[in-house]
C-alpha positions in Angstrom: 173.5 -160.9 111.6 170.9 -161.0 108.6 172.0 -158.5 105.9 170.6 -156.0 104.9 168.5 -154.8 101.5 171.0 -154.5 98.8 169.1 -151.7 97.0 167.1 -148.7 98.0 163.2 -149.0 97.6 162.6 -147.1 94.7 159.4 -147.7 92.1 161.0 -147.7 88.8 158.7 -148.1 85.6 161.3 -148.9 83.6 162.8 -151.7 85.4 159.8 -153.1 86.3 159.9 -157.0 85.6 156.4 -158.3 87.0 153.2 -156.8 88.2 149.8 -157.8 88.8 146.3 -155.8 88.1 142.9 -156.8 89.8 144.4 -160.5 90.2 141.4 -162.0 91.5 140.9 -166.4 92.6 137.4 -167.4 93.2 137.1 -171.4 94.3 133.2 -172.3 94.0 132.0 -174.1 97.1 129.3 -177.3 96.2 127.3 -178.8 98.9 127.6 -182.4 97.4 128.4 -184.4 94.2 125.4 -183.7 93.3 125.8 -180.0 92.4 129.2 -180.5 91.4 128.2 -182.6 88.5 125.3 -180.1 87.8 127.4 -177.1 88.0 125.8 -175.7 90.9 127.3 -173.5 93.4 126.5 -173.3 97.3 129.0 -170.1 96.8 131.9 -169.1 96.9 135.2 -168.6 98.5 137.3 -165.3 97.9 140.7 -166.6 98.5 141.9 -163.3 96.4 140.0 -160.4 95.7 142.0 -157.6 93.3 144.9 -157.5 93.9 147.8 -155.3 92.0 151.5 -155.2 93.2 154.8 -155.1 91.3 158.2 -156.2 91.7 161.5 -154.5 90.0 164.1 -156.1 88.7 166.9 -156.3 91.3 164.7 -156.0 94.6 162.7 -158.0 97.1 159.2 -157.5 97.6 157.5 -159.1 100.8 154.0 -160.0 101.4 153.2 -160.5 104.5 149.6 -161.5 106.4 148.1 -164.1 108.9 146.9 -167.6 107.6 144.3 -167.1 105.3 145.2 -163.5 103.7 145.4 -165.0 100.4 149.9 -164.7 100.4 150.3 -168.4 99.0 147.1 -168.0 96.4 148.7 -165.1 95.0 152.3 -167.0 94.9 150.6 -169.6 92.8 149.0 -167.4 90.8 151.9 -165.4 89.8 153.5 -168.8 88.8 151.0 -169.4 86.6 150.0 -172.7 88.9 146.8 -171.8 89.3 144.3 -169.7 86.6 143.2 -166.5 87.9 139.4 -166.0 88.0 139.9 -162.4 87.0 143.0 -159.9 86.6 146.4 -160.0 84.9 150.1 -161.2 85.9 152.7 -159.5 83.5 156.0 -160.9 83.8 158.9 -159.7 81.2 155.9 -157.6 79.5 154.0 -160.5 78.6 150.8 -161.7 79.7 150.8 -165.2 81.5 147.2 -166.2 80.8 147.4 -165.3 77.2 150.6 -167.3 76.8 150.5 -171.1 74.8 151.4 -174.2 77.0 154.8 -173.7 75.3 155.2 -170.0 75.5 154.5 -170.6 79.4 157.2 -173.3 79.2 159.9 -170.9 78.1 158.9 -168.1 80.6 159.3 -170.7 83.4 163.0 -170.7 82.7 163.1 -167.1 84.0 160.9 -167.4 87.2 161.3 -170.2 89.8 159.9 -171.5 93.0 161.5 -171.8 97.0 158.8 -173.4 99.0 158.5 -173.5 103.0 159.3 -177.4 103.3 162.2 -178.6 101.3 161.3 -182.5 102.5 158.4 -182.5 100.2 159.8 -180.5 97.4 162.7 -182.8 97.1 162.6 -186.1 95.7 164.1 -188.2 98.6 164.8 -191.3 95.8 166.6 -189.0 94.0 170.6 -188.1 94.2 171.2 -184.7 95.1 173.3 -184.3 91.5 170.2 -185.1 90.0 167.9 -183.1 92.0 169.9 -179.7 91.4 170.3 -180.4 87.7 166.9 -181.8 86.6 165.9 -178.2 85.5 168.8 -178.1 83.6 168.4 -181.6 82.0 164.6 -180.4 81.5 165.3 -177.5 79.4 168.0 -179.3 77.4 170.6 -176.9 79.2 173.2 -180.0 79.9 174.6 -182.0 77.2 175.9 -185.5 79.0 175.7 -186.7 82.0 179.2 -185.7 83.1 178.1 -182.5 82.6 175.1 -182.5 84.8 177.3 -183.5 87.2 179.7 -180.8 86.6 176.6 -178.2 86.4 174.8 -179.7 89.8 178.3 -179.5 91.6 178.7 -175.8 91.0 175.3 -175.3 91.8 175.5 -176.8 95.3 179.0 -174.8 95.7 177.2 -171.6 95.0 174.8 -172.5 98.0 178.1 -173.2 100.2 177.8 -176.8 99.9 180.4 -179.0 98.7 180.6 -180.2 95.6 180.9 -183.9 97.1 177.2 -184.3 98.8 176.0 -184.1 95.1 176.5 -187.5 96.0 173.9 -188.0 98.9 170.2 -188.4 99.4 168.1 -185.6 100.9 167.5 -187.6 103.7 171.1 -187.5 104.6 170.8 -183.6 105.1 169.7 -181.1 108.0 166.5 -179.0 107.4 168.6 -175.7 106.3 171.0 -178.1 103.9 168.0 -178.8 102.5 166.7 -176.0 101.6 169.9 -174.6 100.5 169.6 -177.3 98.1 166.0 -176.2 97.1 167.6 -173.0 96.0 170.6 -174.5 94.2 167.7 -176.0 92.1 165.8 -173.3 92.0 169.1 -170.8 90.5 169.8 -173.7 87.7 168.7 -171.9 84.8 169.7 -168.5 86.4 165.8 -167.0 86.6 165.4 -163.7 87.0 162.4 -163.7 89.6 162.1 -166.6 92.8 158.8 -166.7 94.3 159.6 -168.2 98.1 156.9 -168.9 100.0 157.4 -169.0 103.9 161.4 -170.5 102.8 162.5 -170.0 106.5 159.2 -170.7 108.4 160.4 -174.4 109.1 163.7 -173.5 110.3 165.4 -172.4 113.6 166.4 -169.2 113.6 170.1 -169.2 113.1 169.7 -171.5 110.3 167.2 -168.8 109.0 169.8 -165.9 109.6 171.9 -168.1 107.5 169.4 -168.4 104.6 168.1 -165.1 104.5 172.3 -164.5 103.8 172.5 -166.8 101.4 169.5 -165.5 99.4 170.9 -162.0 100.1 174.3 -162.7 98.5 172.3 -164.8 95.2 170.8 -161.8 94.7 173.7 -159.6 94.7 175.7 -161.9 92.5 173.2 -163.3 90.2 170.6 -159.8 89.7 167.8 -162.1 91.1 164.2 -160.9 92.4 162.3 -162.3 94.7 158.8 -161.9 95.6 158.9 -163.5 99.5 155.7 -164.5 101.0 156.1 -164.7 104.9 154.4 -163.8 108.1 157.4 -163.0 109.9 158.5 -159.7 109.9 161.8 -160.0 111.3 162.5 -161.9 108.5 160.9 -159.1 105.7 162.6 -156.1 108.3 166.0 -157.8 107.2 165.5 -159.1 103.5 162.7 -157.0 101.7 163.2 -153.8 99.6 159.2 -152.7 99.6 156.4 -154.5 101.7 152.7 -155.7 100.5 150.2 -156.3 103.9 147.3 -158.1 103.0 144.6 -159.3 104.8 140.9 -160.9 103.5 142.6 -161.5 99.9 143.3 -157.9 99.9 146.3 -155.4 100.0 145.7 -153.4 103.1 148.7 -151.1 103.4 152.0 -151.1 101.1 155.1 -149.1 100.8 159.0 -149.0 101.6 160.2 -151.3 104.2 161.5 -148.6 106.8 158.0 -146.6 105.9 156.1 -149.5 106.8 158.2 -150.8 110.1 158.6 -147.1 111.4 155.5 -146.0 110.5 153.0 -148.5 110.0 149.3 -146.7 109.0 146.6 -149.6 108.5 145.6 -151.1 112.1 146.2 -154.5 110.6 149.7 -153.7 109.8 149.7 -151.7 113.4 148.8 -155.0 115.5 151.2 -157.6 113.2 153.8 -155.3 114.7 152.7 -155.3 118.0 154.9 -158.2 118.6 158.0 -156.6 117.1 160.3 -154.6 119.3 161.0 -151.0 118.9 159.6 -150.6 115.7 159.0 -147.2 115.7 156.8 -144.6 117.9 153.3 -145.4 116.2 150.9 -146.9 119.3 149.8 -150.0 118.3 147.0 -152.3 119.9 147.4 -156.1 119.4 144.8 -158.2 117.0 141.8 -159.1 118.4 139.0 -161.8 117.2 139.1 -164.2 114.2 140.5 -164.1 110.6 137.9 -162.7 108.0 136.3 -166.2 106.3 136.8 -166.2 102.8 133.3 -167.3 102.4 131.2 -164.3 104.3 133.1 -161.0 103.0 131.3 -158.3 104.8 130.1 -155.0 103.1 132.9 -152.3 104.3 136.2 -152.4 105.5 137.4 -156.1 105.9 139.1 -155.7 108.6 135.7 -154.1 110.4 135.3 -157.3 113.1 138.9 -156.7 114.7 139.5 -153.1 114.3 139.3 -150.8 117.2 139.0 -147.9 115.7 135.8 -149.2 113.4 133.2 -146.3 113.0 129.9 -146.9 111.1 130.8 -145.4 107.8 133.7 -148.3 107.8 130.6 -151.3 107.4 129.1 -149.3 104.3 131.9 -149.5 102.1 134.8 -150.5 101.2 138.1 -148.2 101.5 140.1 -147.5 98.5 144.1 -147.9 99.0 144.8 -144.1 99.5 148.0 -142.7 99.1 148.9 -141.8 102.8 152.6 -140.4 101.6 154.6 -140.2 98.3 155.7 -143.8 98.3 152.9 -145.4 101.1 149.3 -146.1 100.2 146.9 -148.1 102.8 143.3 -148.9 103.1 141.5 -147.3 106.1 138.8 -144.1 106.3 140.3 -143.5 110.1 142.9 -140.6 109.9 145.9 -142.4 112.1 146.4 -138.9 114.2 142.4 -139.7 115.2 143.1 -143.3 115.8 146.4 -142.0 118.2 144.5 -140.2 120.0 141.6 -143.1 120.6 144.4 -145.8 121.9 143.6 -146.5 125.9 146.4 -145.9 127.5 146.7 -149.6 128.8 146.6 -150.8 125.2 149.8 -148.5 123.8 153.0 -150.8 123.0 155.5 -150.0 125.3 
């Protein structure tokens, strides 16, 4: 049984530790060499488009969306992997993009990375001792190599491994040991924030039960935060705290995990639950059609191709995220008691 959020969802000002404000990527799109070296652009791809979310210290926030809804941009962005083309990502009250190489260096320390495949994150020449503890050796937090060894040993106990593997190679390891070790690395230098993107996607699902655990318990013991990019929402029912849906590069609908699950208010959010059993009362009707292209963002509502409830007002502009309750906002001009009342009959979720 996965366990289940630690803390309440609460929106706390004061204990807020990062946020973003009209974080925005843009990747120009060149139809040959030939423009690239003359800086000319074909157009371009809105991978994100404004996007503001926040994350207290202590909690889990999830963002959750097809392939495509900008998740893993905005992941990278927040790590300060990527530049934004526009907006801001605050982290400890400091601006990221305004930070020197070696101010980012030092803010690193606090905010770490769990990605979906641990094979690829993990080098497989390297002994899992010195995997773990390469942070550590990085920041000049170890002082010999006796105790790197020490360090990486109570690093891989903490993920309920033994202290003895330290000795292996990654290929030597299951999937989930992997990935357990991924996070051992990841805790080294005790961050206060872990952005994991899609960290159980690649795993069965009682190894994922056991994850989801573990990274439950590291958060109790250690104070850590997590912003957890998946599109699995068993998975963000079990972990999350509050829940960003986004969809087109774009947060459609966000509030409180139970809010969202037992009451879900954009149809986006609506059909992503169609698949999730007894999730509340709300009729929802399953997706229809293709994923918005990046390239060709329509005037209006983003969603306006797949929605069944799309009136014409919805193609002239774009909705504003409305508060629809005192802690749930989402984008859509359809009052949902209209939208109730418009579900055939042979499209309600049993």
């Amino acid at each position: 049984m996965v366990s289940q959020p630690l803390v309440e969802a609460t929106r706390d000002a004061t204990s807020l530790l990062l946020r973003t404000e009209g974080l925005a990527k843009h990747y120009a799109v060149h139809r040959g060499l030939t423009d690239v070296f003359r800086g000319r652009q074909a157009g371009h791809v809105r991978a994100l488009d404004g996007v503001d979310i926040s994350v207290e210290r202590g909690s889990t926030v999830a963002v959750v969306g097809e392939s495509g809804s900008g998740k893993t941009t905005l992941a990278r962005l927040i790590l300060m992997l990527e530049t934004p083309t526009a907006g801001l990502v605050e982290f400890e009250g400091s601006n990221l993009a305004s930070l020197s190489p070696r101010g980012l260096r030092q803010i690193r320390q606090r905010m770490q990375a769990v990605f979906q495949d641990p094979a690829s994150s993990l080098n497989p020449r390297q002994r899992v001792w010195d995997i773990v503890s390469h942070p550590l050796k990085t920041h000049g937090r170890v002082t010999s190599r006796a105790d790197r060894i020490r360090q990486a040993s109570e690093l891989l106990e903490l993920v309920e491994l033994r202290s003895e593997d330290g000795r292996r190679l990654p290929h030597q390891f299951s999937l989930g040991q992997r990935q357990r070790i991924a996070i051992a690395r990841a805790v080294a230098l005790r961050p206060a924030l872990i952005v994991a993107d899609e960290p159980v996607s690649a795993l069965d699902v009682s190894v994922q039960a056991q994850i989801l655990n573990l990274l439950a318990r590291l958060q109790k013991e250690l104070g850590l935060s997590y912003v957890f990019i998946s599109h699995d929402l068993r998975v963000v029912r079990h972990l999350s705290h509050w829940v960003y849906v986004m969809y087109g590069g774009r947060v459609v609908e966000e509030g409180p995990v139970d809010q969202i699950f037992e009451e879900p208010h954009h149809p986006y959010t609506q059909a992503l639950l169609a698949a999730v059993p007894r999730v509340g009362t709300s009729p929802v009707v399953p997706v229809q059609g293709e994923p918005l292209n990046p390239r060709h963002v329509p005037v209006g509502c983003r969603f306006q191709s797949r929605c069944p409830y799309v009136r014409p007002e919805c193609c002239e502009s774009e909705p504003a995220l409305d508060s629809v309750g005192a802690t749930h906002a989402s984008r859509c001009l359809v009052p949902l008691h209209q939208r109730q009342q418009s579900v055939p009959q042979e499209q309600v979720a049993e």
